[in-house]
MARRO-446383 format. One record per residue (C-alpha): z, x negated, y negated; residue in three letters; residue number from 1. Coordinates in Angstrom, 1 decimal, m for minus. Layout:
! residues N
+--------+--------+--------+-----+-----+
:     c3 :     c1 :     c2 : res :   n :
+--------+--------+--------+-----+-----+
:      Z :      X :      Y : ALA : NUM :
...
+--------+--------+--------+-----+-----+
! end
This chain:
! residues 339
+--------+--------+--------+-----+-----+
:     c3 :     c1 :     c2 : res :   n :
+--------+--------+--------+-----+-----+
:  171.0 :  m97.3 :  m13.3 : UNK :   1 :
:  169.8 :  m95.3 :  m10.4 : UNK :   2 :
:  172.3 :  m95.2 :   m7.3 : UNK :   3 :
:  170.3 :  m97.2 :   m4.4 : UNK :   4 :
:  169.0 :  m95.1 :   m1.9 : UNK :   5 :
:  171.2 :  m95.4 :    2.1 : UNK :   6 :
:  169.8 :  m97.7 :    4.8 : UNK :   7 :
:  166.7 :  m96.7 :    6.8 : UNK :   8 :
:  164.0 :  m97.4 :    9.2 : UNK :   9 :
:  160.5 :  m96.3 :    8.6 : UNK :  10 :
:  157.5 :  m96.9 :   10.8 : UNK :  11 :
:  154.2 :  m98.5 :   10.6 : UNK :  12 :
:  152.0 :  m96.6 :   13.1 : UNK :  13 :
:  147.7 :  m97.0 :   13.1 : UNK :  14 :
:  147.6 :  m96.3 :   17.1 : UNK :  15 :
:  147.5 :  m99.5 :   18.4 : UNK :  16 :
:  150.0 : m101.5 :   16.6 : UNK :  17 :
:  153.6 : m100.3 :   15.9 : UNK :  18 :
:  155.9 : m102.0 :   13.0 : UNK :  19 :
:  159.7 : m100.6 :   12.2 : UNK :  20 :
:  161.0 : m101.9 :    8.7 : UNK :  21 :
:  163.8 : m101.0 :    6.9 : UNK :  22 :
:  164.5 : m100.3 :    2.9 : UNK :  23 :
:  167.3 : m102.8 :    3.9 : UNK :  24 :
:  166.4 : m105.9 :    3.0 : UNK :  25 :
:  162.7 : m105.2 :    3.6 : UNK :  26 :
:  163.4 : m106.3 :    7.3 : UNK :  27 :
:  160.8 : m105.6 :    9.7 : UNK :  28 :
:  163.8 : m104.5 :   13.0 : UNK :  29 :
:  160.3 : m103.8 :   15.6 : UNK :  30 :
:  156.8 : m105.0 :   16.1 : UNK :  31 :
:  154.8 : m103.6 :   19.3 : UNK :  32 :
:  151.4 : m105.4 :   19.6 : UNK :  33 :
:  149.6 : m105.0 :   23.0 : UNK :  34 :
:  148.7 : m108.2 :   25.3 : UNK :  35 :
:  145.7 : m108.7 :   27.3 : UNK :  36 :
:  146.4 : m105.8 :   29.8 : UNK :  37 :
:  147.2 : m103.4 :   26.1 : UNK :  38 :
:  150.7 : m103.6 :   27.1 : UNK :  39 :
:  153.0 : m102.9 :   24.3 : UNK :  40 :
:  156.4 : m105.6 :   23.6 : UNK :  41 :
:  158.6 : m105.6 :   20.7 : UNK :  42 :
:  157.9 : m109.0 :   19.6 : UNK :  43 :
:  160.3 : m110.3 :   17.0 : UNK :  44 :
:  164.2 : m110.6 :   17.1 : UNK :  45 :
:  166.8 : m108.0 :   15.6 : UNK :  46 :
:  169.1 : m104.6 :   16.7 : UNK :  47 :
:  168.9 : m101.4 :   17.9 : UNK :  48 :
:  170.8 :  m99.8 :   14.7 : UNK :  49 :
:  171.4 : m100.9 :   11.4 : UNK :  50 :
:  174.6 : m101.7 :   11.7 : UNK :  51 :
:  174.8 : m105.3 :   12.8 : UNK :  52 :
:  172.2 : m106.2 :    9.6 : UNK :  53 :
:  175.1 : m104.5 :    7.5 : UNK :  54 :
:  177.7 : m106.8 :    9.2 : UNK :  55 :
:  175.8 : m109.7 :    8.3 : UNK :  56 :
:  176.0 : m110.4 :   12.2 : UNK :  57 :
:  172.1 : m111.2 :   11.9 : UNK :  58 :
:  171.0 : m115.0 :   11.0 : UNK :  59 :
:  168.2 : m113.4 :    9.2 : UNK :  60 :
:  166.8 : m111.7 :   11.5 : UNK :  61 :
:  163.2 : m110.2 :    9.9 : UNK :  62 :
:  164.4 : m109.6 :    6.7 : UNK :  63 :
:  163.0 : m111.2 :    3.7 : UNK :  64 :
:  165.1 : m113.9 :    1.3 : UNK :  65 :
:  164.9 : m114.6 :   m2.4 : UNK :  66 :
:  165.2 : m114.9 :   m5.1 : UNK :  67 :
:  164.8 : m118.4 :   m4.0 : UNK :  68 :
:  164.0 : m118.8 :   m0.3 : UNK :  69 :
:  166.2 : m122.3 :    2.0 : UNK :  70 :
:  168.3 : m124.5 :    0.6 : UNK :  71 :
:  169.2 : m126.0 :   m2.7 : UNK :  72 :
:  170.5 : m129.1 :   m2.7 : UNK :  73 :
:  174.3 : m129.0 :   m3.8 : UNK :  74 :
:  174.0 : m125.5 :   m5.4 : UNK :  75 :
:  173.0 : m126.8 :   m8.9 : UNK :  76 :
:  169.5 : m127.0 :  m10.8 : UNK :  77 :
:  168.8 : m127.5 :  m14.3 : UNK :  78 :
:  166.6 : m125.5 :  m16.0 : UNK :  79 :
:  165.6 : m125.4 :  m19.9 : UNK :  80 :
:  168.3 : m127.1 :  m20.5 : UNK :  81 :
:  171.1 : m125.0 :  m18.7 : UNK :  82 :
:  172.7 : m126.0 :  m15.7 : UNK :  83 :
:  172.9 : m123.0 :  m12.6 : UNK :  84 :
:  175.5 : m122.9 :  m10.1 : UNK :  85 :
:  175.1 : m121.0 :   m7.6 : UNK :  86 :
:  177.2 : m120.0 :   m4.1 : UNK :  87 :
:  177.6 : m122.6 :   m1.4 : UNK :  88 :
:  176.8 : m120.2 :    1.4 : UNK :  89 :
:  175.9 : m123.1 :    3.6 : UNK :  90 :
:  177.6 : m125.3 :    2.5 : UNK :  91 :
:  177.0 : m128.1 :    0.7 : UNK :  92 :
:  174.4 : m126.3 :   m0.4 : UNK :  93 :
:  172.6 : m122.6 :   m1.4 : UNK :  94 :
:  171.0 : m121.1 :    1.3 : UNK :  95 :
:  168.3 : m118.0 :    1.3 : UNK :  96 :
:  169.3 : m117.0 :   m2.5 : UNK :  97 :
:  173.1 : m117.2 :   m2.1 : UNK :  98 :
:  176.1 : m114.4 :   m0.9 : UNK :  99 :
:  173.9 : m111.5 :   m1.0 : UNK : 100 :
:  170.4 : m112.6 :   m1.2 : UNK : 101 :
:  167.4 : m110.4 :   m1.5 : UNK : 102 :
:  168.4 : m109.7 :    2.9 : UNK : 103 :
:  171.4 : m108.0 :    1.8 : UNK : 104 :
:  170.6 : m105.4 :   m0.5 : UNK : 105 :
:  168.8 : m102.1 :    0.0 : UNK : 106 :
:  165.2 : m101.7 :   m2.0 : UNK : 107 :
:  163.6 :  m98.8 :   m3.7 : UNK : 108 :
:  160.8 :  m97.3 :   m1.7 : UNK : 109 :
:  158.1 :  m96.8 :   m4.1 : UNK : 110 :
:  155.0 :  m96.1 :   m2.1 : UNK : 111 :
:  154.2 :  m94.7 :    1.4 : UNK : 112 :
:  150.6 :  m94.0 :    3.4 : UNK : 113 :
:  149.9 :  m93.6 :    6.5 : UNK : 114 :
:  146.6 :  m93.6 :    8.1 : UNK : 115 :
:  144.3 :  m95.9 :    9.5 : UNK : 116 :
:  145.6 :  m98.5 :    7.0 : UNK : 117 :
:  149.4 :  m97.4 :    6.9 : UNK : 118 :
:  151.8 :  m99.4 :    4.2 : UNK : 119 :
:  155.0 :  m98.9 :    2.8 : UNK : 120 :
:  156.0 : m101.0 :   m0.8 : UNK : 121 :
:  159.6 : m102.2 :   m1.0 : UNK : 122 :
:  160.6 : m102.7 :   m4.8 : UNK : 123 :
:  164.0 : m104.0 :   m6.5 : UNK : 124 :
:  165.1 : m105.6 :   m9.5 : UNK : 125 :
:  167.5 : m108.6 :   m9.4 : UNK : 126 :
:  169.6 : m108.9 :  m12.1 : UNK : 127 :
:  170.3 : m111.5 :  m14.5 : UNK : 128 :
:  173.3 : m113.8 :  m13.8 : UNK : 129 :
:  172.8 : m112.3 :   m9.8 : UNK : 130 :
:  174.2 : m115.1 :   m7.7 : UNK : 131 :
:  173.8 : m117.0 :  m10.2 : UNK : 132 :
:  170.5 : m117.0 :  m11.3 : UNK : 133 :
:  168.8 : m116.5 :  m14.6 : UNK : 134 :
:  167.1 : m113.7 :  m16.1 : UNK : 135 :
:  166.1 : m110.0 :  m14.6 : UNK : 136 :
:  163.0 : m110.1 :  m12.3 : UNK : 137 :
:  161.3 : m106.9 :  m10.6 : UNK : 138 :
:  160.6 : m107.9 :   m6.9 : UNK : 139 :
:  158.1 : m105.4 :   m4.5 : UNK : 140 :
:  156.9 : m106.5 :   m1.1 : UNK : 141 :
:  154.1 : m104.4 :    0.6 : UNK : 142 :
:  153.7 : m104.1 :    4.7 : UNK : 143 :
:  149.6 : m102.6 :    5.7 : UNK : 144 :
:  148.7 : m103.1 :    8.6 : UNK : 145 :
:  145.0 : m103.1 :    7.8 : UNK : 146 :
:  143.3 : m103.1 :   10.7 : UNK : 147 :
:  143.8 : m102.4 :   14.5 : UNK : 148 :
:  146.2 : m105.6 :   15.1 : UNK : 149 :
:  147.0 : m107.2 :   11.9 : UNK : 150 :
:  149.4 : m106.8 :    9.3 : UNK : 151 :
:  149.6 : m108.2 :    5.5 : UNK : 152 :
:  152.9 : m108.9 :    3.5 : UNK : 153 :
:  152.2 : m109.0 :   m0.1 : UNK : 154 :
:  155.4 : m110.1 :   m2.5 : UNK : 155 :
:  155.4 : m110.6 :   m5.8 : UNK : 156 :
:  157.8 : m110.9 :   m8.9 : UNK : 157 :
:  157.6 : m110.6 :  m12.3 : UNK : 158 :
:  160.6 : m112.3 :  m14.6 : UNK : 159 :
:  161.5 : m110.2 :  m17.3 : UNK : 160 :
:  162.9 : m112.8 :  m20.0 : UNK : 161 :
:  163.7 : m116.0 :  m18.9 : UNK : 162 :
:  161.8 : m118.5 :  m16.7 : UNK : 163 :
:  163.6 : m118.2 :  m13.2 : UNK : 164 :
:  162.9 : m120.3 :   m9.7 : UNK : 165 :
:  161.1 : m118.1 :   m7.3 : UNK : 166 :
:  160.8 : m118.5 :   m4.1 : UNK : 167 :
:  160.3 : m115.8 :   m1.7 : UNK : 168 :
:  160.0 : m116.0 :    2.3 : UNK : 169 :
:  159.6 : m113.6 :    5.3 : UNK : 170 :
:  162.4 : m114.5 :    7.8 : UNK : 171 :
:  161.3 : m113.0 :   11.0 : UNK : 172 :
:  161.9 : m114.7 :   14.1 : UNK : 173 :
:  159.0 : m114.8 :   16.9 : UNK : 174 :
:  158.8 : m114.3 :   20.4 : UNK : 175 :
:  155.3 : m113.4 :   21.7 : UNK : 176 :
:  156.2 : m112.6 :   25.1 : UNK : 177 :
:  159.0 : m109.8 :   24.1 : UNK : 178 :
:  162.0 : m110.3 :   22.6 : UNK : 179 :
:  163.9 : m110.2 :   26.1 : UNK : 180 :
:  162.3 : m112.5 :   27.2 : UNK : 181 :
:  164.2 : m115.7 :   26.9 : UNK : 182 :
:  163.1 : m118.9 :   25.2 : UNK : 183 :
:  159.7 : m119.8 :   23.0 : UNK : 184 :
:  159.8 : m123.5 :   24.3 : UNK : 185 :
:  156.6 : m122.7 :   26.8 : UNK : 186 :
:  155.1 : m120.6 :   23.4 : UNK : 187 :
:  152.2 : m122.9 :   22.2 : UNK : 188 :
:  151.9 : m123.9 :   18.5 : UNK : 189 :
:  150.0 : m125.2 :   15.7 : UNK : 190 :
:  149.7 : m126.1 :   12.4 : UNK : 191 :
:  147.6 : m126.9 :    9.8 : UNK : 192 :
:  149.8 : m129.7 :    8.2 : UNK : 193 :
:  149.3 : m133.1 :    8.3 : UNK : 194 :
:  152.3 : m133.6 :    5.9 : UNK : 195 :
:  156.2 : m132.9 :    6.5 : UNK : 196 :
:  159.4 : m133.1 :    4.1 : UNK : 197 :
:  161.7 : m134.9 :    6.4 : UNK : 198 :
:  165.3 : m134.2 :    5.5 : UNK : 199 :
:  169.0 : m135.7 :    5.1 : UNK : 200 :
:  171.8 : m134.7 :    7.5 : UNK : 201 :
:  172.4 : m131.7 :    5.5 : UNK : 202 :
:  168.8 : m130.4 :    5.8 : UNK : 203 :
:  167.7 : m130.6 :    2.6 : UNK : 204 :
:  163.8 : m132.7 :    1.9 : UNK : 205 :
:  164.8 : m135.8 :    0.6 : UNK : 206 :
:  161.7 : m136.2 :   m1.8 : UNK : 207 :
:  159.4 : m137.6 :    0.9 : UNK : 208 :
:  156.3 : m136.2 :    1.9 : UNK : 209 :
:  155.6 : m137.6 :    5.7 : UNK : 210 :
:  152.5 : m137.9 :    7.4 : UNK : 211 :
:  153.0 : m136.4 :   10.6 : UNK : 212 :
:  150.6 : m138.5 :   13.0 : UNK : 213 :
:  152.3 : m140.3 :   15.7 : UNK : 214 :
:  155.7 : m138.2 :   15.5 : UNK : 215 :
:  157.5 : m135.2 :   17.3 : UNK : 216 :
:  156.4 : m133.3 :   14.1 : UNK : 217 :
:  152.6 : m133.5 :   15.1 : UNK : 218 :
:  151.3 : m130.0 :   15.8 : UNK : 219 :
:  147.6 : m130.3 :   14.1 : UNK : 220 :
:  146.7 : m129.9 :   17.5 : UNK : 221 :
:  147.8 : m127.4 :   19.8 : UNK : 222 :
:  151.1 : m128.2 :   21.6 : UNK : 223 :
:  154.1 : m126.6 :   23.6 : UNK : 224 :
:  157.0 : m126.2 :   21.2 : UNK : 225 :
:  159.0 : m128.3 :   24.5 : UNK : 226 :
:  156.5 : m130.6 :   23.8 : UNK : 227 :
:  158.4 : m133.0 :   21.3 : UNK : 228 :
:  161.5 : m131.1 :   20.2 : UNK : 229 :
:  163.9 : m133.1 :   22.1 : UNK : 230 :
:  162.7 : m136.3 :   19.6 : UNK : 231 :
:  163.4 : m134.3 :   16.2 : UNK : 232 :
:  166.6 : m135.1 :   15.0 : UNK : 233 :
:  169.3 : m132.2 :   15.7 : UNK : 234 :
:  169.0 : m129.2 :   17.0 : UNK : 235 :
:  165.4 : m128.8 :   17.0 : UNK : 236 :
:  162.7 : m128.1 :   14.5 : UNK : 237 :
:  163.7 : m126.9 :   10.9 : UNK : 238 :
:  161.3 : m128.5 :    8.5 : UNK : 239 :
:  159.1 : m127.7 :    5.8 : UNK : 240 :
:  155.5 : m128.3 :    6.6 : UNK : 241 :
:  152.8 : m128.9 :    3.7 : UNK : 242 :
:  150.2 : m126.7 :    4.2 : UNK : 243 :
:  147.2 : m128.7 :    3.7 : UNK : 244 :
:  144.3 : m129.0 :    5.9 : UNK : 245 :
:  144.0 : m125.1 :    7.0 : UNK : 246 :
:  140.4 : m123.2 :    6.6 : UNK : 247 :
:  140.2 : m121.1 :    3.6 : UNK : 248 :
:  139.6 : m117.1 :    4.0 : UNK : 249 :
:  139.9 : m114.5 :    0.9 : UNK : 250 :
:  142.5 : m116.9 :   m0.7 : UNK : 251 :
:  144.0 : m117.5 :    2.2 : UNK : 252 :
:  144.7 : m121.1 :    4.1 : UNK : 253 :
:  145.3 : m120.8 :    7.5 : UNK : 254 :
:  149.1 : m122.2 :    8.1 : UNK : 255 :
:  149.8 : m121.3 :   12.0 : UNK : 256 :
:  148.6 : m120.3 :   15.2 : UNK : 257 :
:  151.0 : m119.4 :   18.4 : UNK : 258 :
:  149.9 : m118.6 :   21.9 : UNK : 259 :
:  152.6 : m117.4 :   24.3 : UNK : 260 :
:  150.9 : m118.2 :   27.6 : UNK : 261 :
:  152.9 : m115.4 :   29.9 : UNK : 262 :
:  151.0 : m112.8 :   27.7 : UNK : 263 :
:  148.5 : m114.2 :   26.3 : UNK : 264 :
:  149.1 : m112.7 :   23.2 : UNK : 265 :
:  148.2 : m115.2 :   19.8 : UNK : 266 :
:  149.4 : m114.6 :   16.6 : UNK : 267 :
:  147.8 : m116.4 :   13.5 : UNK : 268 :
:  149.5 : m116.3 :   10.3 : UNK : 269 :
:  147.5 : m116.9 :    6.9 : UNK : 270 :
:  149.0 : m117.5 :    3.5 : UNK : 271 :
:  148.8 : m118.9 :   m0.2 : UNK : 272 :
:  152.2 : m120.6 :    0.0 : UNK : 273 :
:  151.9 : m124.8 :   m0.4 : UNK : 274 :
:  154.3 : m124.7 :    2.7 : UNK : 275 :
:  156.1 : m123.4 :    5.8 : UNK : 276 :
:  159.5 : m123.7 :    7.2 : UNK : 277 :
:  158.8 : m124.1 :   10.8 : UNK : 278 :
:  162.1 : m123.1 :   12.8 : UNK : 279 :
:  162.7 : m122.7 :   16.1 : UNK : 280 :
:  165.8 : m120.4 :   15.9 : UNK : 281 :
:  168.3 : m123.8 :   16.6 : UNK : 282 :
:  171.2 : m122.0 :   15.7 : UNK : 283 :
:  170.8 : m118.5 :   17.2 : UNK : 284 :
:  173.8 : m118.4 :   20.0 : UNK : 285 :
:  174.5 : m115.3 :   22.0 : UNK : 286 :
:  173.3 : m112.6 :   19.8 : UNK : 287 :
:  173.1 : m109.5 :   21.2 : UNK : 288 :
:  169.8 : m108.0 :   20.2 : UNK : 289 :
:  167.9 : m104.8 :   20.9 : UNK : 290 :
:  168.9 : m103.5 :   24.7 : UNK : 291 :
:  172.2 : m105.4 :   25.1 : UNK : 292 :
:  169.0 : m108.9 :   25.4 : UNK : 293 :
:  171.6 : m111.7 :   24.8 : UNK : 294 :
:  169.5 : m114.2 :   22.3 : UNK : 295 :
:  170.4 : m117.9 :   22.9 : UNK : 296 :
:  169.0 : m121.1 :   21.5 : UNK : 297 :
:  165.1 : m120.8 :   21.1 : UNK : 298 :
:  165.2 : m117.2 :   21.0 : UNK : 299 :
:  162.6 : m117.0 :   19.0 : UNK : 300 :
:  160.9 : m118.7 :   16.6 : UNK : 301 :
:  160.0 : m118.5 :   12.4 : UNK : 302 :
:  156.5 : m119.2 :   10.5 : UNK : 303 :
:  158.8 : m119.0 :    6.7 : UNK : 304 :
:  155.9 : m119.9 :    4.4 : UNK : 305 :
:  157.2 : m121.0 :    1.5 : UNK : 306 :
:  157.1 : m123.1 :   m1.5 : UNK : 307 :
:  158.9 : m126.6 :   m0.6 : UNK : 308 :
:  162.8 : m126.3 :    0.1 : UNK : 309 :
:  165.1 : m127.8 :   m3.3 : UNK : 310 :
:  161.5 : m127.8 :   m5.6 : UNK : 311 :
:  163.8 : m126.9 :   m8.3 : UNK : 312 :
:  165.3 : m130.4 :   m8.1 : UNK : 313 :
:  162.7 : m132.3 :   m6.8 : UNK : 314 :
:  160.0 : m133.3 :   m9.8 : UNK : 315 :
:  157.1 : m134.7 :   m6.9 : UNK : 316 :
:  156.9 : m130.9 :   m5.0 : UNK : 317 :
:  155.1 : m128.2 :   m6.2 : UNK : 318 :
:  156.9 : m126.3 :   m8.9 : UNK : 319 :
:  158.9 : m122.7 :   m8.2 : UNK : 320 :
:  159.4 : m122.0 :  m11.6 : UNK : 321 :
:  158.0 : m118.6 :  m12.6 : UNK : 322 :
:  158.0 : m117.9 :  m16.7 : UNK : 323 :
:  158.2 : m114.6 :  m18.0 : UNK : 324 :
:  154.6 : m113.9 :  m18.8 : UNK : 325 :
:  153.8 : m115.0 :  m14.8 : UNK : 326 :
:  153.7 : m113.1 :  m11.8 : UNK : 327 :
:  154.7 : m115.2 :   m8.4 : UNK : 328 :
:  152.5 : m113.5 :   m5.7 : UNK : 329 :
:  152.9 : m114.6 :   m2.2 : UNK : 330 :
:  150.5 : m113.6 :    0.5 : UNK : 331 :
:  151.2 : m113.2 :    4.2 : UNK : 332 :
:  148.5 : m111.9 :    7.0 : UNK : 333 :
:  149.8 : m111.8 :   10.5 : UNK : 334 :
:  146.7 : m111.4 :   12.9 : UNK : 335 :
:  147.7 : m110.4 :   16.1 : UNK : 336 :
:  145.0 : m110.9 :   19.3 : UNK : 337 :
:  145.0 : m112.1 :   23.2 : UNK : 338 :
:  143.2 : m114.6 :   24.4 : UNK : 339 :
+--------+--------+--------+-----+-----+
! end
C-alpha cells in the first residue's frame, strides 16, 4: 500500500474568490468571497495551522464525514443479513462514520488545475471492516470553483464488493459576515423544505416525517435564524430537513439560501441530496479559531446535505445503501453573491 502523503493546505485561487483546503480530511480551513463593497472575509470556521484538526480539537470544522454522514441509532444496522457494529463515538450512538471517519484521515491528491476554473480532486479508499463497516470503497471529492464566486463539491464512491451504507456530507460551518465576527443569529435563512425528521432526546429521526407549517422549524420563507430557535427543543437547530419543494437547475434542487445582513453577502447552496442537516453550531464553546477569534455558541452555522440521518435503520426514508455495481454521487454548488 502506498504510504499516505503528510498534511497540507492548497489554494483555490480564480482572482476574485479564494478557497484553502487541505488533503486532510478534504477540509476546506479558508473561504474569502467579497461583499457588496468587494471586501474580502474568511467566511467559514477553522485554524490557523493544521495542528488543532490533527488534535481532533475541531467539532468538524470544514471537513467532510463518511463513510456514513450523523448519527446511527445505537451503532448497529443490519445489512444482508449481517449485523454491523460500529464505535459509539457519540454515544449512544455512531456519529460522522465513527473514531476516525473520513475527517480524520489524509486523502490522495489525484488531480490539480488552476486557471479560471481552478479544482483540486481528493481521492481515498476506505477499507473493508474500517470502523466497522463492510466492504472496500474508493471515495474522491472534487472542489472548482467554476466561475467568479461559486464553488462545486462533487463526491462520489464506488463499493468494491459488498453493498455498503453511504452517506457522505460537507461539514463546514458558516458565518457570512467573517468568521470573527460573532454569532449567525441576525444571518437570515431559508429552505426549501416543507418536511422535517424530528428527533428523540438522543438526536436521532424517530421515523417521522413533519410538516413544518406552523412550527419553529418553518424556514420556507425567509427568516432570522433568532427567529424561532429559542422554541426548538435543546440547544438549537440540529435537524434533518427533506429537501422537497426547491427549483430544479442541471440536476440540482435548490436546498438553502443565507443572507448575512451586516454584509450583504448571500450564499445559496444547490444539491441532489433528499436532505440537509441544518445546524446552527449548538455545541461550539470557546474554540479558538483563526486570529486567536474565540468561537462561542452560534459561531457559525452548517448547510450538511445529506441523505436522512439512521436511513440504514429506518425502512420509510430514502435508502443509503450503495451496491457494488453503483456509484453514490453527491453534488454540492455553493453560489456566493451580495444583494
Amino acid at each position: 500500500m502506498a504510504e499516505q502523503g503528510k498534511p497540507e493546505v492548497f489554494e483555490l485561487n480564480n482572482g476574485t474568490m479564494r478557497v484553502k483546503i487541505s488533503n486532510y480530511g478534504a477540509t476546506i480551513t479558508n473561504l474569502f468571497v467579497p461583499d457588496k463593497q468587494g471586501h474580502l472575509d474568511d467566511v467559514v470556521l477553522g485554524f490557523d495551522t493544521l495542528e488543532p484538526y490533527l488534535k481532533g480539537i475541531a467539532p468538524y470544522f470544514g471537513c467532510i464525514v463518511g463513510r456514513v454522514a450523523n448519527r446511527i441509532k445505537d451503532g448497529k444496522f443490519t445489512l444482508n443479513g449481517v449485523e454491523y457494529t460500529l464505535p459509539l463515538n457519540r454515544p449512544p450512538n455512531s456519529l460522522h462514520g465513527g473514531n476516525k471517519g473520513y475527517d480524520k484521515v489524509v486523502w490522495d491528491i489525484v488531480d490539480r488545475k488552476d486557471g479560471e476554473t481552478p479544482s483540486i480532486t481528493f481521492k481515498y479508499h476506505g477499507h473493508d471492516g474500517e470502523e466497522g463497516y463492510p466492504g472496500d470503497v474508493i471515495v474522491t471529492a472534487t472542489y472548482t470553483l467554476i466561475s467568479s464566486t461559486t464553488m462545486k463539491l462533487e463526491m462520489e464512491a464506488v463499493p468494491n464488493n459488498k453493498a455498503t451504507p453511504i452517506n457522505l456530507a460537507q461539514h463546514t460551518y458558516w458565518n457570512l459576515a467573517g468568521h470573527n465576527s460573532g454569532n449567525v443569529l441576525e444571518h437570515v435563512v431559508q429552505i426549501w423544505a416543507n418536511h422535517v425528521t424530528p428527533v428523540d432526546e438522543n438526536t436521532v429521526p424517530t421515523g417521522e416525517i413533519m410538516p413544518v407549517k406552523g412550527t419553529p422549524f418553518d424556514f420556507t420563507t425567509e427568516k432570522k435564524v433568532s427567529a424561532s430557535i429559542h422554541e426548538v427543543p435543546g440547544l438549537g437547530y440540529d435537524h434533518n430537513y427533506v429537501l422537497d419543494c426547491g427549483e430544479e437547475k442541471s440536476g440540482l434542487k435548490h436546498a438553502a439560501k443565507v443572507k448575512d445582513p451586516s454584509s450583504s453577502r448571500v450564499l445559496n447552496l444547490w444539491t441532489n441530496s433528499p436532505g440537509m442537516q441544518f445546524y446552527t453550531g449548538n455545541y461550539v464553546n470557546g474554540v479558538v479559531g483563526k486570529g486567536g477569534a474565540v468561537y462561542g455558541k452560534h459561531a457559525g452555522l452548517c448547510l450538511e446535505t445529506q441523505g436522512f440521518p439512521n436511513a440504514i435503520n429506518q425502512p420509510n426514508f430514502p435508502s443509503i445503501v450503495v451496491q457494488p455495481t453503483e456509484k453514490y454521487k453527491h453534488t454540492m454548488l455553493f453560489e456566493f453573491s451580495a444583494e
